[in-house]
Structures are given as C-alpha cells and as structure tokens.
C-alpha positions in Angstrom: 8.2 -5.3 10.3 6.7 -6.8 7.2 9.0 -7.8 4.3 7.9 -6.3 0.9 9.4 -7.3 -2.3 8.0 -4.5 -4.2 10.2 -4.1 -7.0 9.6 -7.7 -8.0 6.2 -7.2 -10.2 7.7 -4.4 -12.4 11.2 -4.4 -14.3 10.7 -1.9 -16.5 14.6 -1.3 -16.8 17.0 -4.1 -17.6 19.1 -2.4 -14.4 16.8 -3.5 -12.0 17.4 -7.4 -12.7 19.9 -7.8 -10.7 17.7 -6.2 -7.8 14.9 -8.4 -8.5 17.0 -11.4 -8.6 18.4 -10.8 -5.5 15.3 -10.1 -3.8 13.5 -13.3 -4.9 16.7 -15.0 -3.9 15.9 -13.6 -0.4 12.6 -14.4 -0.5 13.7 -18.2 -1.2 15.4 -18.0 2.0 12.7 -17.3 4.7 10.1 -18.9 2.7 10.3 -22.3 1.5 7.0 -24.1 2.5 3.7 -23.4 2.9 4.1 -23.8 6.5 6.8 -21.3 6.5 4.1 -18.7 5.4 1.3 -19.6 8.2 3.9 -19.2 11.1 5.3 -16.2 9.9 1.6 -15.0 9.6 1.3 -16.3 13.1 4.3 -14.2 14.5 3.3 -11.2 12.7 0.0 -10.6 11.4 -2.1 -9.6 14.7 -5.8 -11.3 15.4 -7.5 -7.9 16.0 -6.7 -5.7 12.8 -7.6 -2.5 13.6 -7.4 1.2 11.7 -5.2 2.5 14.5 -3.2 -0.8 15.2 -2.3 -1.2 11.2 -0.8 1.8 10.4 0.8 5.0 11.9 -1.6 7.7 10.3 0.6 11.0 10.9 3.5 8.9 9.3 0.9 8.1 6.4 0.2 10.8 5.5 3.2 12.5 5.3 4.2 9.7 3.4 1.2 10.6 0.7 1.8 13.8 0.8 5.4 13.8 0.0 4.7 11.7 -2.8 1.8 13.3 -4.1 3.8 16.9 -4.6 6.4 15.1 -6.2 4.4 13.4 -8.6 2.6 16.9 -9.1 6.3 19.0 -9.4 7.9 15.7 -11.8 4.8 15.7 -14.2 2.5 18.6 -14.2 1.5 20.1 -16.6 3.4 17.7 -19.1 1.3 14.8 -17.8 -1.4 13.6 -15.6 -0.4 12.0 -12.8 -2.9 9.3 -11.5 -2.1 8.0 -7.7 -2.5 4.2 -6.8 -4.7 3.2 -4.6 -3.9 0.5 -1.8 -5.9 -2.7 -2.4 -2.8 -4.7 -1.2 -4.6 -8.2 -0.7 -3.6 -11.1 -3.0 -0.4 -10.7 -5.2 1.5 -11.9 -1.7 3.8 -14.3 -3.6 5.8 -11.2 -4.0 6.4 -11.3 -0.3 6.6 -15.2 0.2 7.4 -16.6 -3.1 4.9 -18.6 -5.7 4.8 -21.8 -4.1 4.8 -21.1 -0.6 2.4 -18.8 -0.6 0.2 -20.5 -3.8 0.1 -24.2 -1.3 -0.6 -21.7 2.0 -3.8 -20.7 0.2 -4.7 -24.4 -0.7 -3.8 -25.4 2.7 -3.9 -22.5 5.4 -7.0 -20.7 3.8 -7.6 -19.3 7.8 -4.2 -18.1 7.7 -4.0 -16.4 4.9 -7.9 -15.2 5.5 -6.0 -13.1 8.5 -3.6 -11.4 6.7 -5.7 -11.0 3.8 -7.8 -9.0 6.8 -5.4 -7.2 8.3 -3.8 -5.9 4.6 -7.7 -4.9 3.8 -8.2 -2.8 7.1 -5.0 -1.2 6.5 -5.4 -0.9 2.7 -8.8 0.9 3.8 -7.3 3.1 5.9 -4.5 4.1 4.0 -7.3 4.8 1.0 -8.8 7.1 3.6 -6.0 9.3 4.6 -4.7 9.3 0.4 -8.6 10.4 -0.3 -8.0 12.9 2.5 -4.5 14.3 1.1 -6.0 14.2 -2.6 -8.3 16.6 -2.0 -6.2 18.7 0.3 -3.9 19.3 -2.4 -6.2 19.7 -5.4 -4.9 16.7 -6.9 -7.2 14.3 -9.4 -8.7 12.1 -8.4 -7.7 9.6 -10.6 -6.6 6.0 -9.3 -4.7 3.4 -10.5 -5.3 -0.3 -9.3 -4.2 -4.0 -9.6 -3.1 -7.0 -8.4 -1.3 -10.1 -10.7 -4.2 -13.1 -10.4 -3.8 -14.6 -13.4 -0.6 -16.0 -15.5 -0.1 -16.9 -19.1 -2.3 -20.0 -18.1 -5.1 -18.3 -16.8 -6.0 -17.7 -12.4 -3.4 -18.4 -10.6 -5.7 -19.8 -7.7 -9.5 -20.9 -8.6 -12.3 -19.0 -8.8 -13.9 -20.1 -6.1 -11.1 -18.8 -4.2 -11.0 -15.5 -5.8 -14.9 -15.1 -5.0 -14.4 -16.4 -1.0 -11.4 -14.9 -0.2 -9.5 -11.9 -2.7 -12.6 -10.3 -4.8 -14.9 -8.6 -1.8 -11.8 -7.7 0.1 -10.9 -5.6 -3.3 -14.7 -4.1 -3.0 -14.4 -2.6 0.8 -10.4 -1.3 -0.4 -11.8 0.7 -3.0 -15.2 1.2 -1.6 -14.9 5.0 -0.1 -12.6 6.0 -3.8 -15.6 5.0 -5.7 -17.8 6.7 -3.5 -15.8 10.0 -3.5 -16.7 9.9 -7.6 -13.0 8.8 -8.2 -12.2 7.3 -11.1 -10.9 3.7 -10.7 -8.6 2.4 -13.7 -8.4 -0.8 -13.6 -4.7 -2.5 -14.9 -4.0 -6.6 -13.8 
C-alpha cells in the first residue's frame, strides 16, 4: 500500500499539529536518503501503469460518491461545494520528506519519472470515474486543483524540471475535466 501523509499540507486547526508532527516524524523514519525513495519506488511503484492495475474502480467510485453527497448534504444550499480533482504528481515530499524526495529528483529523475507515471494514469482515471459520478449526481462541475512547487524562495525544483517532468503530466490529469466544460480553479 502507498503511504500518504495527507494531512501534512494543510493545518488549518492548531489541533491537528500534533498529527502533523507525528506524521513527518514517521516519514523521517522510512525515508532518509534519496536512495531510500528510488528503492521504495522500485518495490512499489509497478513498470506497466495501467487504468485497471492502479486503481480498484467499483471501490472508486463508491469512494466519490460517498463524498460527493456529503459534501452536497454538509453544504448545499448554504454553499457551493467545489470537488478536487486528482492531479496527484509532484508535491511527493509529503510522502517521502523534503530532502529525500527533493535529491531523488536531482539524482533518480527515471525513478521518480515512474511514479510520477503511474500517479498520472491513476490520477486520470480517478478524474474519469469523479467526471462520471459528477454528472450522475447533478453536482457542479466545479474543480479545485493544486500542488505546493514553490516556497517562500521561489520553485522548489527548476524550471526545467517542472517543464520535463511535473507540468505536462498536470495537462493529461486535467485533460478530460477541461474538456467536459469544467471549470478548473486553480489554488498553489
């Protein structure tokens, strides 16, 4: 099973500290080098990403679903609720911590190029089925997007690797949204 640290990018309670403390602490445990990330992509990440081999799709979308009608029984008609699209690709130091995962994209750019695949094929076809469910239910079809590539300092990796290996992988994620007449917000 993948490890994923979401609650690390968003504290928006001083509660959760503690939680995101202790998963980074985690984190630092498995993952100390940048060698530590390309074996575990090694073990885990297969060569041969494939719609059906990425995801369980009934499981998927009952997943969607499920959260969908919540979001629609929590908010409507107080609010709008807006859905997030799954673009899941770069912000990986969430999973392998800054500078493991920073130095595996310096020095395992195949590696990483592999599970930057397989997170794109199954960021795709998770899109599909939430596209699918979206319009099922009636629900807008209003996205919300982003991944953390930049810091107080400016890109966290170069441009030139943005443009090789993050940007075009975000263009076939959201590819079939923006062709559906979707609208995309944008939030980084």
């Amino acid at each position: 099973a993948f490890p994923v640290y979401s609650n690390v990018s968003a504290a928006p309670y001083p509660s959760d500290v503690p939680a995101i403390r202790a998963n980074l602490e985690e984190v630092g445990k498995e993952f100390k080098s940048p060698e530590d990330v390309a074996t575990w992509i090694d073990r885990n990440v297969p060569d041969d990403a494939t719609p059906e081999n990425v995801l369980d799709a009934d499981e998927t979308r009952s997943s969607i679903k499920e959260d969908l009608q919540r979001r629609l029984h929590d908010v409507a008609p107080w609010a709008f609720p807006i859905a997030g699209a799954a673009m899941r690709t770069f912000q990986l130091y969430q999973q392998f911590g800054n500078e493991p995962y920073l130095a595996a994209c310096a020095l395992y750019p195949e590696h990483i190029d592999r599970y930057y695949d397989y997170l794109m094929v199954r960021s795709v076809r998770r899109n599909e089925i939430q596209l699918d469910v979206m319009r099922e239910l009636d629900y807008p079809l209003f996205f919300m997007v982003g991944d953390d590539i930049c810091g107080n300092r400016g890109p966290l990796v170069s441009p030139e690797f943005l443009e090789k290996h993050v940007l075009w992988r975000y263009e076939k994620c959201l590819a079939e949204i923006i062709d559906a007449g979707a609208c995309v917000i944008w939030h980084s």
